[in-house]
Structure formats: structure tokens, C-alpha cells
MINUKE-731746 format. One record per residue (C-alpha): x, z, y; residue in three letters. Coordinates in steps of 0.05 Angstrom, whole numbers, plus 5000, padded with zeros to 4 digits. Layout:
<recs>
XZYALA ...
</recs>
This chain:
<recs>
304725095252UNK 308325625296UNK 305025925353UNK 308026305416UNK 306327085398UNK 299426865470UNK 297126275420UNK 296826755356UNK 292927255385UNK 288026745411UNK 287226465337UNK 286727115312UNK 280727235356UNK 277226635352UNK 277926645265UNK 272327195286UNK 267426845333UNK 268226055312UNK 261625885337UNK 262726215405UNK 266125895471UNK 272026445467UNK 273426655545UNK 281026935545UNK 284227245592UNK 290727065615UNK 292727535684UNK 287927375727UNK 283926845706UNK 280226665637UNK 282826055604UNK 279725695547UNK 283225315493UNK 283024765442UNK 276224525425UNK 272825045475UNK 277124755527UNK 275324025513UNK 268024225506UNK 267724675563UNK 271124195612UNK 266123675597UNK 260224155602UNK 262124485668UNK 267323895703UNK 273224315695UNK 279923975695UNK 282923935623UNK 290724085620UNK 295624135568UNK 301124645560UNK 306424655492UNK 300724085468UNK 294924685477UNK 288724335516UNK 286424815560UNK 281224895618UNK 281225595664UNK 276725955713UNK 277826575761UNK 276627335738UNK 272227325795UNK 267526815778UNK 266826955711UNK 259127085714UNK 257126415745UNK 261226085690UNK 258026485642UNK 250126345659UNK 252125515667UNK 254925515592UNK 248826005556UNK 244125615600UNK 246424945563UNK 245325425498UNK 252125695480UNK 254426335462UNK 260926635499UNK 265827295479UNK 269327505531UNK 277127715510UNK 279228275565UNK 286628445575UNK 287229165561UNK 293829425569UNK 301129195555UNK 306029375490UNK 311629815502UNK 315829165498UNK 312028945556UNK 312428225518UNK 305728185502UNK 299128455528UNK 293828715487UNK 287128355489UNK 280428495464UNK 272728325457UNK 269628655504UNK 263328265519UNK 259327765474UNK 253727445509UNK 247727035483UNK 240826835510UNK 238127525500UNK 245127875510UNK 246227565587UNK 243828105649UNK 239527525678UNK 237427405741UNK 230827045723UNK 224227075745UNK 221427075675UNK 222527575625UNK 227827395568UNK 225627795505UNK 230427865442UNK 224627975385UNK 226728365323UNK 221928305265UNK 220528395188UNK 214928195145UNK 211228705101UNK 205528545062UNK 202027995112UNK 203728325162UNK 209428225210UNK 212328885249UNK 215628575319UNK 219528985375UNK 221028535431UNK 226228755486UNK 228328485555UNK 235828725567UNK 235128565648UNK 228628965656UNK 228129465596UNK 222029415579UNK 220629395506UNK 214229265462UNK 212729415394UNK 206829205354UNK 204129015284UNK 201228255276UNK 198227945215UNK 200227295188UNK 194926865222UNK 197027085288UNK 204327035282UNK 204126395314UNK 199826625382UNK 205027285397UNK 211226795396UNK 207226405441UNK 205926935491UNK 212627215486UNK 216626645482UNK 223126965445UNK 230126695464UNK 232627045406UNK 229327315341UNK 233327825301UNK 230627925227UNK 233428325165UNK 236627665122UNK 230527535098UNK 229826675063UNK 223026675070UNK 221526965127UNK 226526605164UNK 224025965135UNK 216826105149UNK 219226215227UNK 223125625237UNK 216825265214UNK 211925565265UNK 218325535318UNK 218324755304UNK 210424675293UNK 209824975373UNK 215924655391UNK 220325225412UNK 227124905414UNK 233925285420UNK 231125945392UNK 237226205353UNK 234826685293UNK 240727185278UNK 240427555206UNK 241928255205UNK 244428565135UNK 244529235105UNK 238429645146UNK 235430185110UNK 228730625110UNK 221730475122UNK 221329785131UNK 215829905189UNK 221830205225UNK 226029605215UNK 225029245280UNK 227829815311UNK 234029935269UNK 235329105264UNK 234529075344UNK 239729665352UNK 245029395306UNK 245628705330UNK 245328995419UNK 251229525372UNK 254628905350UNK 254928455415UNK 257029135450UNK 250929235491UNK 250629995515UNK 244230235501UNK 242930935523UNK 236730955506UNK 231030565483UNK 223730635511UNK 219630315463UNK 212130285490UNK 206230035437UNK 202529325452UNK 196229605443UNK 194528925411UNK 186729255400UNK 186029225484UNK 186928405487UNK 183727835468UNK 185827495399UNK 187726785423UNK 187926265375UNK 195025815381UNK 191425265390UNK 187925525452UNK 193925715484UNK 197324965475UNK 191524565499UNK 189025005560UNK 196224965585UNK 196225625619UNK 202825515651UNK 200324995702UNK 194325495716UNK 199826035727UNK 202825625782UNK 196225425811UNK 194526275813UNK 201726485828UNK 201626725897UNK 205127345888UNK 210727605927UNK 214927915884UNK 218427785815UNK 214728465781UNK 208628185809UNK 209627425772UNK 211227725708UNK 205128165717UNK 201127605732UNK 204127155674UNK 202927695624UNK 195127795651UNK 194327055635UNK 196626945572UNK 194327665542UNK 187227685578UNK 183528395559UNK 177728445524UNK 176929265530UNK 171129305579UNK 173529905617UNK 179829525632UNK 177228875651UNK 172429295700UNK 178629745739UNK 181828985734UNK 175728655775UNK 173729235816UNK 182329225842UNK 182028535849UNK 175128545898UNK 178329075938UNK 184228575956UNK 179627945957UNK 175828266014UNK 181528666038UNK 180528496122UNK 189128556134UNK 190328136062UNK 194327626108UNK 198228136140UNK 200628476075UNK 208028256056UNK 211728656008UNK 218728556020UNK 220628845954UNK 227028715902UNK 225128705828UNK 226129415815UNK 226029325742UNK 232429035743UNK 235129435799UNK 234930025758UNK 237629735697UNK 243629545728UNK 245430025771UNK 253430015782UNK 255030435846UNK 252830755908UNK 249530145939UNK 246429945881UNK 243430615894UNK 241430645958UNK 238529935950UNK 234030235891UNK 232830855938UNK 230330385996UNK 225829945960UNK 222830525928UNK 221230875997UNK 219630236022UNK 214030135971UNK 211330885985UNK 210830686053UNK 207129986043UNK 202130305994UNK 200630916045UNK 198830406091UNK 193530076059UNK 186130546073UNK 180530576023UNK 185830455962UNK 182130475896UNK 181431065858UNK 185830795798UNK 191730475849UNK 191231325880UNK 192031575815UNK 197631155798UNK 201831255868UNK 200532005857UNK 203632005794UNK 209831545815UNK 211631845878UNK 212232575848UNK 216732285799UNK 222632815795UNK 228132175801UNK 224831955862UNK 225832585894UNK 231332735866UNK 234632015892UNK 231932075965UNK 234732765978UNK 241332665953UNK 242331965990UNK 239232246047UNK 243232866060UNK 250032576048UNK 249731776044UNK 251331606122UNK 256832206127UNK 260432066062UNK 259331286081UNK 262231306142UNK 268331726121UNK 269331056061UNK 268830576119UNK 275630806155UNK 278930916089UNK 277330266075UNK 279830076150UNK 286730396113UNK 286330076055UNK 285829396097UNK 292629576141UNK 296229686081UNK 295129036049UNK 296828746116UNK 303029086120UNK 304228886041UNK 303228146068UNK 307528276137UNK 312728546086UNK 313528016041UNK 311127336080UNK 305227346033UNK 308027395959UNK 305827995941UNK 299028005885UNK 296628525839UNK 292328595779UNK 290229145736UNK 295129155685UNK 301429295727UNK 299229385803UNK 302629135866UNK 308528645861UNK 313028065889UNK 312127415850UNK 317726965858UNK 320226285822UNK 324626495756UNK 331126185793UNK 329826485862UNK 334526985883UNK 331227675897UNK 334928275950UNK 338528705911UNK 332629365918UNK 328428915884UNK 326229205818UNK 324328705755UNK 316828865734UNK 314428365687UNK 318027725670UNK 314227085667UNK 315326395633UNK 315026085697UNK 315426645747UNK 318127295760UNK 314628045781UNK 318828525822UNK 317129075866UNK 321829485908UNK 322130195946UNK 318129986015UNK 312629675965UNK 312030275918UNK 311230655976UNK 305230246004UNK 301830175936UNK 302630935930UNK 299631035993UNK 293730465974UNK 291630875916UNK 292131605947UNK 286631285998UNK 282630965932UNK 282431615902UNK 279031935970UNK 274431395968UNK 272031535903UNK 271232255915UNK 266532075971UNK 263731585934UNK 261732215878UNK 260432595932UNK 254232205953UNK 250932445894UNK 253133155893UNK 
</recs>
């Protein structure tokens, strides 16, 4: 069968991910195809069209991430196909993978942590790292065989990564299905060498490598399994500690839940711990201003681990100050709580984030608020200019769009040709767009400049 030169580069790049929803873009929105159109359309109530006898289904650059979390939420896996730049022909853009997103993959915005858990088995014993990409934390440990079953219980994997190995996988599945843990995809990793205690490690690495995570660095911390109680599986089904979490649960923040839901389902059994535990507890318990405490504070976790820009920034730089300020307030802190704060609030990146936002946030911000009062008048005068026709993405900027068989003034200048539309701009546009990204480029100086 022939396909337009658009249809053959879609095929070509969903031979390589057949068992993913393939997002594609097509100028400024993604469009799905084929079987992923018909599937997706159902799944999210998109309308299904047809072009050259091509289902297809489409959504909006913009709202790409709400599609996103809908279809891995119903347990799908999505690649995201980015248009990159355009041939020298200009008659066909280049596209490629730049995203593939799965359970553990997905930045989420969830309360609960969502652990990816790489793992190999070595002599009775099983060598685990589990990672959460959203908050960066990251556990390693060593579990024998008999309590396998209780760790995937506490951790509750949405993805296990392990080194190809029959009977390991095999021997997971059955404890998966035995503790009915549905929808936990098991990915095989080939071709990791060393010591296999180091596997985890390697295994977890290559498969974030291969669904083009960006991993600058990787914090692993130990479990130190020795400091909690060994719960047997059984326990942990029949006491059903989740309805006793949402009987305790009256925390105010998201770091504060998962702290809470980690407490319960790993209780300690060192006694110096369990005694700091009780003795912090008491001092809240009979706290006289308890009632008045409310911590009005973002889940810095994941604040830090996805920090984009500026205001990302200063929101990270606030809610850290903010949580100085609520812990000075509290008199007769315990000893251990002191200790901690001391430690934290001499961190060099604190500091180091409070002076620079401090000294030149408000002046550089204010001097990006009227060049973004510019930026506004020229896309005004863009729309003035041409009765609201002009658009823009990233490949080829500012231009007119206009119906293939309209007739265009003669200083318009042919950009990109169209199947069903065509792209001009002209002098008194190149001039504005000039203009619009002379003022970008001052922004983003001043933007840099907040951290200089």
C-alpha cells in the first residue's frame, strides 16, 4: 500500500513502539492514528475522523499532559513523536521520540509515591532499588526469599524492572497474582554486566536511559531493613492498614501523608527510634496551640524535582522560608526536631537560593513584566494587521494562514505550503516578529539574571 511521505514516517515510528499509544505531532496539535485512534477515541470521547481512509483522533500541544495522565491512568503506555525541524525541501518535517511515558515514567502529581523497582535474585536473596521519578527519593536494600512478598507489599511497585531473568520473572508474577497486584508491568532488561549485587542499579539506569528520562544524578539511600519490624504478608492483608491510614491521616501536607503511610506499614522495632518517635509525638499531643498550627506547605519533594524556571524557583524559595518560619515559631521544640532544623536551614542551597532571589527577583521581575506588556502590543498589532489570521509555531514562526485559492497582496511572501492551506508572511510582519523576539531575548536575560 502507498503512503503520503506524513503516513510513512508515522509507520516507521510506530514498527518501534507497537504496544504504545503513539502521540504524533502534526503542527500544533498531536494526532493519533489507526488503531491508537480508534482505541484512544473510545477511551478518552474524542471524535474519530478519517482523512485519505486514515482513522484519526487529535488533541492540542497544549494539553498534552492531561491527555497523557487519562490514558496511563487506564494502564497504557504513550511515546510522544516531537516535530523537530523541517528538510531543506521544506516538504516534510522531521519528527522524533522524544518522550516515552509509563506508570513509573509519568512526573505525577499524586499523593502517593509511584516507585519503579529494579531487582535481581542471587542466591535466596533478592537485591531491590526502588525509585520515585516525581520525588527522587530512592531505596535500596537486600531481602531474602521469604520476605519478597511483604516489601512488594509495602512498596507497592507500578513497575518492576529485572535483568531477563525466566524464573525470576515467573516466581514474581506468582506472588504479584497471589497478593493481587493487578496492572504491574515487569519490563526485562538485557545485557547488564558486573557484580550482580550492583544490578538493580545498572538495570534501573538503562531502562530511565531508554524511555529518555534525564537523570543527573541518582541518590540512592539504604533501607536499613535491620531498623523495622519483619511483617509477615499475611499480617499486612488481614489488618488492612490502609483503612487505619485514613482513620490516622490528619496530616496537612502530601510529605507529611507519605510519611505517615510509610510509618504504618514499616513500623520500627530499634528502641532508640521508637523512643525519639514517642517522645515527638507527646510533645505535639500535648502541644497547647496544636489547633492553631497550619502548615500551608507545597510538597517540596516534587517541587524540587521539577524545577523548570524562575517561578518554579521562587515557589521552592518561599515554601522553604515559609517552613523556617513555622518551625521557629513553635517553643520548647524537641531536641531531635532542633537538631534536624539546624542542619537543614544551614544547608548551602538554601542560602544560596534566598540571597540570589532576594537581591534581584522583584527588580529583574518587574523589568519582565513591561517587556511582556511589549510582547502583548505586538501580538495586538499582528492581529490589528491581519484581521486575526496570523498564528505561529515553533518550526517556522509568525505567519498569515490563508485558504490555498485565496488571493494574497502582492508583498506577501510564500512560507510553507499546506494541503489545505497556505503560510505567508510579508515585510510589516517580519518586522513585528523581529521586534517580538528582540524583546524575548531581553526577557530571558533577565530571566538569567535572577540567578546571577
Amino acid at each position: 500500500m502507498n503512503h503520503t511521505p506524513l503516513m510513512s514516517q508515522y509507520f516507521k515510528i510506530k514498527e518501534r513502539f507497537k504496544s504504545y499509544i503513539l502521540f504524533f505531532q502534526v503542527g500544533d496539535f498531536f494526532e493519533m492514528f489507526h488503531d491508537d485512534a480508534i482505541l484512544v477515541s473510545k477511551l478518552l470521547g474524542l471524535t474519530l475522523t478519517e482523512k485519505n481512509s486514515n482513522p484519526m483522533c487529535g488533541i492540542p500541544i497544549n494539553n498534552k499532559d492531561i491527555y497523557v495522565q487519562k490514558i496511563i491512568d487506564l494502564d497504557y503506555k504513550v511515546v510522544i513523536c516531537s516535530q523537530i525541524n523541517t528538510n531543506d525541501n521544506s516538504k516534510l518535517i522531521n519528527r522524533d521520540v522524544t518522550e516515552i511515558i509509563t506508570k513509573g515514567t509519568i512526573k505525577n502529581t499524586d499523593i502517593h509515591n509511584r516507585f519503579i523497582l529494579s531487582m535481581v535474585f542471587d542466591i535466596n536473596i533478592y537485591h531491590i532499588v526502588y525509585y520515585d521519578i516525581s520525588t527522587n527519593e530512592c531505596y535500596q536494600d537486600s531481602i531474602s526469599i521469604d520476605n519478597i512478598m511483604t516489601k512488594l507489599l509495602q512498596i507497592k511497585p507500578v513497575e518492576i524492572i529485572t535483568n531477563n531473568d525466566t524464573l525470576l520473572n515467573s516466581h514474581i508474577m506468582k506472588i504479584l497474582n497471589s497478593i493481587n497486584f493487578k496492572n504491574v508491568s515487569i519490563v526485562e532488561i538485557d545485557n547488564i554486566h558486573g557484580i550482580k549485587k550492583d544490578y538493580p542499579v545498572l538495570i534501573l539506569k538503562k531502562y530511565l536511559y531508554n524511555n529518555k528520562v534525564t537523570l543527573d544524578q541518582l541518590d540512592i539511600l539504604d533501607n536499613k531493613g535491620e531498623m523495622y519490624m519483619k511483617m509477615n504478608p499475611n499480617t499486612l492483608l488481614n489488618l488492612n492498614l490502609e483503612e487505619l491510614i485514613k482513620i490516622l491521616n490528619n496530616t496537612q501536607t502530601r510529605m507529611g501523608y507519605r510519611i505517615l503511610y510509610k510509618n504504618i506499614l514499616n513500623p520500627l522495632n530499634n528502641y532508640n527510634m521508637i523512643k525519639i518517635q514517642l517522645n515527638n509525638t507527646k510533645f505535639f499531643y500535648e502541644y497547647k496551640d496544636i489547633n492553631k498550627l497550619k502548615i500551608n506547605i507545597q510538597d517540596l519533594r516534587k517541587i524540587v524535582n521539577n524545577i523548570k524556571n524562575e517561578k518554579d524557583l521562587k515557589i521552592l524559595s518561599n515554601n522553604l522560608n515559609y517552613s523556617i518560619k513555622f518551625i521557629e515559631s513553635i517553643q520548647d521544640l524537641p531536641h531531635y526536631f532542633i537538631l534536624k532544623f539546624q542542619k537543614c536551614n544551614n544547608l548551602p542551597i538554601i542560602q544560596l537560593i534566598n540571597t540570589n532571589i532576594n537581591d534581584s527577583y522583584e527588580y529583574n521581575n518587574q523589568i519582565i513584566n513591561k517587556l511582556s506588556k511589549d510582547l502583548d502590543d505586538i501580538l495586538i498589532a499582528m492581529d490589528s494587521y491581519s484581521q486575526g489570521k496570523v498564528k505561529n509555531n515553533n518550526l517556522i514562526g509568525f505567519f498569515i494562514e490563508t485558504k490555498v485559492t485565496q488571493n494574497v497582496p502582492n508583498d506577501y511572501i510564500l512560507k510553507q505550503g499546506m494541503v489545505n492551506c497556505k503560510r505567508y508572511t510579508s515585510p510589516t510582519l517580519l518586522k513585528l516578529e523581529t521586534d517580538f523576539n528582540n524583546i524575548k531575548e531581553q526577557i530571558d536575560i533577565h530571566k538569567k539574571n535572577i540567578f546571577n
